[in-house]
Short mmCIF file of the C-alpha atoms (twelve columns), coordinates in Angstrom:
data_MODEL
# 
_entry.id   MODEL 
# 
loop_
_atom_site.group_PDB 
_atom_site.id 
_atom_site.type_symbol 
_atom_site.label_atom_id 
_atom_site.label_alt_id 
_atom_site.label_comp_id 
_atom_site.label_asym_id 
_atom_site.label_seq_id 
_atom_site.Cartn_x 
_atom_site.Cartn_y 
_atom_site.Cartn_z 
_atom_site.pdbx_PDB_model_num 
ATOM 1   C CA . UNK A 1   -10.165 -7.468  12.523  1 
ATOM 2   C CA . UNK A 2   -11.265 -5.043  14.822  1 
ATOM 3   C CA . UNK A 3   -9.586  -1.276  14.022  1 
ATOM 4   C CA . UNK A 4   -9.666  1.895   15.913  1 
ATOM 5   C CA . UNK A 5   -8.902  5.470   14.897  1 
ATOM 6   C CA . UNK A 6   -8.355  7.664   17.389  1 
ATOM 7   C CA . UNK A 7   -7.469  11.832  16.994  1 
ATOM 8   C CA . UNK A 8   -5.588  13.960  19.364  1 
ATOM 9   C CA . UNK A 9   -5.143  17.691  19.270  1 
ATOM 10  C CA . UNK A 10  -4.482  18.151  15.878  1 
ATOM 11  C CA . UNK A 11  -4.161  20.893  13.896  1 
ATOM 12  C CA . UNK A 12  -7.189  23.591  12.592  1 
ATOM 13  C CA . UNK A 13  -6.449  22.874  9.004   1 
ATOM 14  C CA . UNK A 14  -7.653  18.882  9.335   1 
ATOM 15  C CA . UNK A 15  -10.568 17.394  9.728   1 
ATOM 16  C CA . UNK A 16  -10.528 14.615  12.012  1 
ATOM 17  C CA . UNK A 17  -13.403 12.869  10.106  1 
ATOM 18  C CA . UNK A 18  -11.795 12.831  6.595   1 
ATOM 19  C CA . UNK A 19  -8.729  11.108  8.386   1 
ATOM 20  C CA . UNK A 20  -10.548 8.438   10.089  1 
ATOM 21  C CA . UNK A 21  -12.074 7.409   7.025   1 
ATOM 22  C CA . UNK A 22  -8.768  7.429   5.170   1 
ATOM 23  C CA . UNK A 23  -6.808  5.673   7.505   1 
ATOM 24  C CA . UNK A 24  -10.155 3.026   7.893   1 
ATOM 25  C CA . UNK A 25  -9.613  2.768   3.895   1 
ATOM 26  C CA . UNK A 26  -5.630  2.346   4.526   1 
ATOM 27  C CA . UNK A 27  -5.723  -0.711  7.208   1 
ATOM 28  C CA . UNK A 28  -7.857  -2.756  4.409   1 
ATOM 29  C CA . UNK A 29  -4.329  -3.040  3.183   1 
ATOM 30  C CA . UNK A 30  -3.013  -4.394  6.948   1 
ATOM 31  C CA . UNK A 31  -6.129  -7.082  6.343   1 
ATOM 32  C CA . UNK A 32  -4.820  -9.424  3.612   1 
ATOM 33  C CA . UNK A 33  -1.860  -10.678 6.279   1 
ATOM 34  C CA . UNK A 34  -4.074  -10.369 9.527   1 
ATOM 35  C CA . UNK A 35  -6.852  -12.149 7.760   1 
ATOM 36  C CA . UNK A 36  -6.354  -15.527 9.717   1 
ATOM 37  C CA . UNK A 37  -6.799  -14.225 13.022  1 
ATOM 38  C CA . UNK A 38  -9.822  -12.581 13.663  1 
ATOM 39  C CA . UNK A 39  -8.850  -11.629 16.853  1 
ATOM 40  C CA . UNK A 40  -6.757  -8.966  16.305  1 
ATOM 41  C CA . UNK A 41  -7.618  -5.721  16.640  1 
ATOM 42  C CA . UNK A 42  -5.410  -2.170  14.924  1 
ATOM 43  C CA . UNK A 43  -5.449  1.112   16.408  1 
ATOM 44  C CA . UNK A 44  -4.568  4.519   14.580  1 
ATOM 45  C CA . UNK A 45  -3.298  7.380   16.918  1 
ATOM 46  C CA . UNK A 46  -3.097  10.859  14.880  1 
ATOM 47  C CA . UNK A 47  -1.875  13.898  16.987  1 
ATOM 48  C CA . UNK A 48  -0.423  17.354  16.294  1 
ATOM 49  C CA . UNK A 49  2.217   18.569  18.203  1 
ATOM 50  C CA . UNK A 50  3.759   22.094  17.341  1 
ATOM 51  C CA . UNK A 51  4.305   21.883  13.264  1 
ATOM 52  C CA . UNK A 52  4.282   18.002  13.352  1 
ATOM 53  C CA . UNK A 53  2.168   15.478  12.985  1 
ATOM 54  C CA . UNK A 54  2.155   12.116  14.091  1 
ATOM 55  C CA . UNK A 55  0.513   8.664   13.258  1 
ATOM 56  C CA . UNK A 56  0.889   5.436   15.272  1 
ATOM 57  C CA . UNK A 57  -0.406  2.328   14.603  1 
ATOM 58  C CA . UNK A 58  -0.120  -0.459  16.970  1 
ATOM 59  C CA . UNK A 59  -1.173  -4.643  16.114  1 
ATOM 60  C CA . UNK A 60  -2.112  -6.894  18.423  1 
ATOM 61  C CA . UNK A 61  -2.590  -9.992  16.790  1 
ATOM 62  C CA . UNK A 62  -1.521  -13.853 17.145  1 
ATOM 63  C CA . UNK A 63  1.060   -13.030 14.372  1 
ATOM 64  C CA . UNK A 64  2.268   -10.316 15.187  1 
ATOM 65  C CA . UNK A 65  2.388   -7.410  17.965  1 
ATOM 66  C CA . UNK A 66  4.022   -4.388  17.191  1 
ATOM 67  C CA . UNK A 67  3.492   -0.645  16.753  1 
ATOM 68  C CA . UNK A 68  5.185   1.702   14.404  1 
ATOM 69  C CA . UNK A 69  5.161   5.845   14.833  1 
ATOM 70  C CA . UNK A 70  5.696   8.334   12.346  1 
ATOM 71  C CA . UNK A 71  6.400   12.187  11.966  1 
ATOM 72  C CA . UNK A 72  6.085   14.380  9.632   1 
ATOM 73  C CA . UNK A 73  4.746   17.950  7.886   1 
ATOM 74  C CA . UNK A 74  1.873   15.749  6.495   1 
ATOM 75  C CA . UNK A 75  -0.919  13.589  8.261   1 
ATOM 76  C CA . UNK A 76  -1.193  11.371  5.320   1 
ATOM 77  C CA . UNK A 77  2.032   10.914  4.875   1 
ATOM 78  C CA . UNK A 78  2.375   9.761   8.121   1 
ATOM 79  C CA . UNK A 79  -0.143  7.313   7.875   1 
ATOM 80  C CA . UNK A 80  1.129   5.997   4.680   1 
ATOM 81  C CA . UNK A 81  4.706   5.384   6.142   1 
ATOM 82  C CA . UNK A 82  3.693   3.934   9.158   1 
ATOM 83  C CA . UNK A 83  1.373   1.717   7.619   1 
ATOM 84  C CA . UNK A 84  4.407   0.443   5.173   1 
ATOM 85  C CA . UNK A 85  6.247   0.010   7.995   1 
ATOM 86  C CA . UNK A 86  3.712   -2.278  9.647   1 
ATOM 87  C CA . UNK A 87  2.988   -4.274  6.310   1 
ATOM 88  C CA . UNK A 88  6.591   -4.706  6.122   1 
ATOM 89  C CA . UNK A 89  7.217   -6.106  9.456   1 
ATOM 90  C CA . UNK A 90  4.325   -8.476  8.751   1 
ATOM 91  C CA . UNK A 91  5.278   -9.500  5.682   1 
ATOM 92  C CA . UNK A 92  8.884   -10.711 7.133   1 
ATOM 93  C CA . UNK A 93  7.130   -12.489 10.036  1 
ATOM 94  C CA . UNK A 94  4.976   -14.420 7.573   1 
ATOM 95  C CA . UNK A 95  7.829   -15.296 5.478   1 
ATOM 96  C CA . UNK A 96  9.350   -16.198 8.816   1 
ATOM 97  C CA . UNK A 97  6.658   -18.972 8.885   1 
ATOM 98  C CA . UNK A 98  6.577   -19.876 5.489   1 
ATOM 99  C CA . UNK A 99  10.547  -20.704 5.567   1 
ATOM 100 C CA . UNK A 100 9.904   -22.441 9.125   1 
ATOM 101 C CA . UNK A 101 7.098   -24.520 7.516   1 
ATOM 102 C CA . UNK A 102 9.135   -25.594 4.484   1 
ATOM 103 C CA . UNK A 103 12.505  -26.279 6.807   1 
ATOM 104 C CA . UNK A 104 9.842   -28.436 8.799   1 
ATOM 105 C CA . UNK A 105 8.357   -30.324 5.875   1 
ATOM 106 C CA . UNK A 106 11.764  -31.021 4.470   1 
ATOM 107 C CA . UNK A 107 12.967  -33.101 7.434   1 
ATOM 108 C CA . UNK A 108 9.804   -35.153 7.136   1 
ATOM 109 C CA . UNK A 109 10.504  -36.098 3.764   1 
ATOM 110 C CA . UNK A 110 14.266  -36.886 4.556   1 
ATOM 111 C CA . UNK A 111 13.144  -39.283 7.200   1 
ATOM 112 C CA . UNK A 112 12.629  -37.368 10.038  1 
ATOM 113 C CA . UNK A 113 13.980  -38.359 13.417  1 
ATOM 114 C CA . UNK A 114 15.681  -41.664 12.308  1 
ATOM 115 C CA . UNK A 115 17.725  -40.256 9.560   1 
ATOM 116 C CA . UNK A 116 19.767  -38.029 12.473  1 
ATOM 117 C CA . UNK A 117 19.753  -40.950 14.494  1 
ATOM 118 C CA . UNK A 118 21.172  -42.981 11.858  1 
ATOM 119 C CA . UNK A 119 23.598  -40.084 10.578  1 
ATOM 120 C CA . UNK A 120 24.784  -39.815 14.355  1 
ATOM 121 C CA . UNK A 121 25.565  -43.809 14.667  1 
ATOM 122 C CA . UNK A 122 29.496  -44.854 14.797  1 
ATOM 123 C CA . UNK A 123 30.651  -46.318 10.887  1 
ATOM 124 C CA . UNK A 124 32.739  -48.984 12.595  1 
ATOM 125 C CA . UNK A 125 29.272  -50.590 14.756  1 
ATOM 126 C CA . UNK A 126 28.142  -51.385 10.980  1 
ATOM 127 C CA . UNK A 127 28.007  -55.127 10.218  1 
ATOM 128 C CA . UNK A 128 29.382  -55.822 6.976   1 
ATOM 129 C CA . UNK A 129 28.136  -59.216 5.686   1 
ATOM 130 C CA . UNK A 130 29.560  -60.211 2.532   1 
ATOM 131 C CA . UNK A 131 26.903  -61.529 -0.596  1 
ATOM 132 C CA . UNK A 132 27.554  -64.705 -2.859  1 
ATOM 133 C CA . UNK A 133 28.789  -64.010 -6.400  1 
ATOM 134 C CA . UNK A 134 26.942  -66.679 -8.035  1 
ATOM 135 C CA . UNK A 135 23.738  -66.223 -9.524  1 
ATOM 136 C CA . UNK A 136 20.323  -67.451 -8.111  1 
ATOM 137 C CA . UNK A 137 16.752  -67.512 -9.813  1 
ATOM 138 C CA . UNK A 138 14.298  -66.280 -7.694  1 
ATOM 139 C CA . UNK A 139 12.990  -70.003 -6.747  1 
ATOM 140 C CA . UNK A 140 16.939  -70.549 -5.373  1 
ATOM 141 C CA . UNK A 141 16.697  -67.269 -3.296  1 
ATOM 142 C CA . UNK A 142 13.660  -67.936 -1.715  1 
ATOM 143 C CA . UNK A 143 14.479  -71.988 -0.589  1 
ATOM 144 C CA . UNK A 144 17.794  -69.936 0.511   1 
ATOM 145 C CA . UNK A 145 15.334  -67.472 2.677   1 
ATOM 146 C CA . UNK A 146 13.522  -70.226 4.026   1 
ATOM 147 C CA . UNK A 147 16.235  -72.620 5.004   1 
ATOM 148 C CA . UNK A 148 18.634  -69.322 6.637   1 
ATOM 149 C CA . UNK A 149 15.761  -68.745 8.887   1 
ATOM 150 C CA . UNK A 150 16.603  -64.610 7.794   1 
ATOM 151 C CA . UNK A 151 13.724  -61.952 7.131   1 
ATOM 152 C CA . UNK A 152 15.977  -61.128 4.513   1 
ATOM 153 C CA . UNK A 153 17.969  -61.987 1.268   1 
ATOM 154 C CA . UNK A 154 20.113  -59.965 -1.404  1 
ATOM 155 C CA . UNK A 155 20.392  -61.976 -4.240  1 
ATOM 156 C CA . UNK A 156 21.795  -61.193 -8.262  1 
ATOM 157 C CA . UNK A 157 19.081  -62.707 -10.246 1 
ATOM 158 C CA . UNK A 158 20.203  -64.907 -13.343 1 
ATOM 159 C CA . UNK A 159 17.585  -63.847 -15.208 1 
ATOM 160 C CA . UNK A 160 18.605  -59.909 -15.183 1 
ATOM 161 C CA . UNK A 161 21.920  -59.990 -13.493 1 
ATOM 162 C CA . UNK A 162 20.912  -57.295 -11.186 1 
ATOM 163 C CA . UNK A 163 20.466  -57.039 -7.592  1 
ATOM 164 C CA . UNK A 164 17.349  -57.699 -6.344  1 
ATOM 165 C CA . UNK A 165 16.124  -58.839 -2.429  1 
ATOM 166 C CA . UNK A 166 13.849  -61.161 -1.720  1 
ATOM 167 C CA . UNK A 167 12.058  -60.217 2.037   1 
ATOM 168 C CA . UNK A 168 9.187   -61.534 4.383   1 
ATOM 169 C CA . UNK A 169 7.193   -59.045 5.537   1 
ATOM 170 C CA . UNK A 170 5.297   -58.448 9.107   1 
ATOM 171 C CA . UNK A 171 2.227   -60.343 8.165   1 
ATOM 172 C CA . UNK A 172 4.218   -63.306 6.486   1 
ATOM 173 C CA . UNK A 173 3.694   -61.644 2.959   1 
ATOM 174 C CA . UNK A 174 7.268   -62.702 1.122   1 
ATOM 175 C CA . UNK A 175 8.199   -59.719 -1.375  1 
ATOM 176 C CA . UNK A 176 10.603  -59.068 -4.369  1 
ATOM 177 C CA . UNK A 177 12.456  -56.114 -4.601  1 
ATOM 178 C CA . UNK A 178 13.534  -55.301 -8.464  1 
ATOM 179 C CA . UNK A 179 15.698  -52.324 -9.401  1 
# 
């Protein structure tokens, strides 16, 4: 992070040095959410005009380019605002991307793409294909896979009179699904 300071007409009573050096020791604050892009670059603008003094400090970063001016009786003060003004606005963009990120990873999990295209789908194109009541062992099920000619078969197994299906995967693997 590259950061200026920069002094304009100010008043008698300040030295320009002591305020470069505190606003230097100020933007070390600005660092901690700038400290990703090391192309960005801060510059402090203090000025005097009549009885007021003024401190801007404009960002230009990948995150985030903004400025943010401040007025007042005291230099320091206006540094101090504007600089909480800055961290402020970078704090909301970052939580910006945070929220964006976790939005993001949420839809992955849910199933991405396919989900909506599932949720979008008409209710009455769904085939409803009714199952046998009777109970099959697993040996029954898969003579009943075999001679259907299916990839698939939902099945209550005798042994645990719960639903189970009985599958052939891509590669010609055959699997049992168990609750």
């Amino acid at each position: 992070m590259k950061v200026t300071v920069t002094t304009r007409h100010l008043a008698d009573n300040l030295n320009p040095e002591k305020l470069k050096s505190y606003a230097l020791k100020k933007s070390r604050r600005i660092e901690k959410y700038l400290k990703s892009d090391e192309g960005s670059t801060v510059k402090f603008v203090l000025w005097t005009e009549k009885f007021r003094d003024n401190a801007e400090i404009t960002i230009n970063s990948k995150v985030l380019k903004t400025t943010s001016t401040f007025e007042t009786t005291d230099m320091v003060a206006a540094i101090d605002s504007a600089i909480d003004t800055i961290i402020a606005k970078l704090k909301k963009e970052t939580g910006k991307k945070i929220t964006a990120k976790r939005r993001g990873s949420a839809k992955s999990k849910d199933g991405g793409p396919e989900s909506s295209e599932l949720g979008s789908a008409d209710i009455s194109a769904v085939k409803v294909r009714k199952l046998p009541r009777k109970l099959m062992t697993v040996e029954e099920a898969l003579l009943q896979l075999s001679a259907s000619g299916q990839s698939a078969v939902a099945f209550r197994n005798s042994a645990t009179s719960e639903m189970n299906v009985l599958y052939v995967e891509t590669d010609g693997q055959i699997t049992l699904v168990e609750p």
